[in-house]
N, C-alpha and C positions, 0 to 999 in steps of 0.2 A: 504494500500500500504506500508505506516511505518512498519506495523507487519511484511508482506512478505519478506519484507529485514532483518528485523531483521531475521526471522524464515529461512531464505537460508544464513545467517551470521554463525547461530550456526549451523545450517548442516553443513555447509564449516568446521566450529572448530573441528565439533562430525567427519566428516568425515578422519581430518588431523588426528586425537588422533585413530582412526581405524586403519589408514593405517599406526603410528608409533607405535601402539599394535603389529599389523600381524608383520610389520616388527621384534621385538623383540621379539613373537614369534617365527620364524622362527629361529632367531638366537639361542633363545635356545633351539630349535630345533636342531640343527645341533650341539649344545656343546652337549645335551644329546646325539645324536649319536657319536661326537669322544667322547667322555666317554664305551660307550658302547663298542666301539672298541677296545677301551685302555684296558676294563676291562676284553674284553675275551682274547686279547693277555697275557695281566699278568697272566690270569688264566692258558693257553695255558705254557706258561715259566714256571707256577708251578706246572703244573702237570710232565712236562719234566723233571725238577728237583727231584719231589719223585720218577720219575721212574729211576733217575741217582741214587739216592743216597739208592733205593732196589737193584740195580744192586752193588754197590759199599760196600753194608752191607752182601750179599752173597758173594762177593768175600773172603769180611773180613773173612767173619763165614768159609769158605774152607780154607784160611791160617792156621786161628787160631786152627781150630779143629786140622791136623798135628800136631802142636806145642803142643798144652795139650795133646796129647797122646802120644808124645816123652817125655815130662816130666813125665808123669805119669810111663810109660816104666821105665825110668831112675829111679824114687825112689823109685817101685818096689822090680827093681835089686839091688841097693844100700840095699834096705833090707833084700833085701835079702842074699847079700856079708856080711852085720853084723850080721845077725843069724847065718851062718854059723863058722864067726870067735867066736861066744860065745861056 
């Protein structure tokens, strides 16, 4: 009868230590999902950003190109004004 008590005492114990496992469990359960969340929004933000900043390096490359070929133009001609003056 002593043992049966004792032996439903530590079930009681083994039981409490289960149900504050699951619980913590759970818990990191639910951090590893907002983690997962967090992680595909950041991913989601950086891939919006490479595609802002392909967008933003073609613009450039269309500026720039105009301008090195107006310079180019320009010292061309300039050379072409000083061989004529030689």
């Amino acid at each position: 009868s002593k043992q049966i008590v004792e032996l439903n005492s530590i079930l009681d114990d083994t039981s409490q230590e289960l149900d504050t496992l699951e619980s913590e469990i759970e818990r990191f359960g639910t951090t590893l999902e907002d983690a997962s969340t967090q992680i595909n929004t950041n991913v989601e933000s950086i891939s919006s950003s490479v595609d802002t900043i392909k967008e933003a390096s073609t613009q450039l490359n269309s500026l720039l190109f105009p301008i090195v070929a107006s310079i180019g133009i320009i010292v061309a001609l300039q050379i072409a004004i000083l061989a004529r003056r030689r």
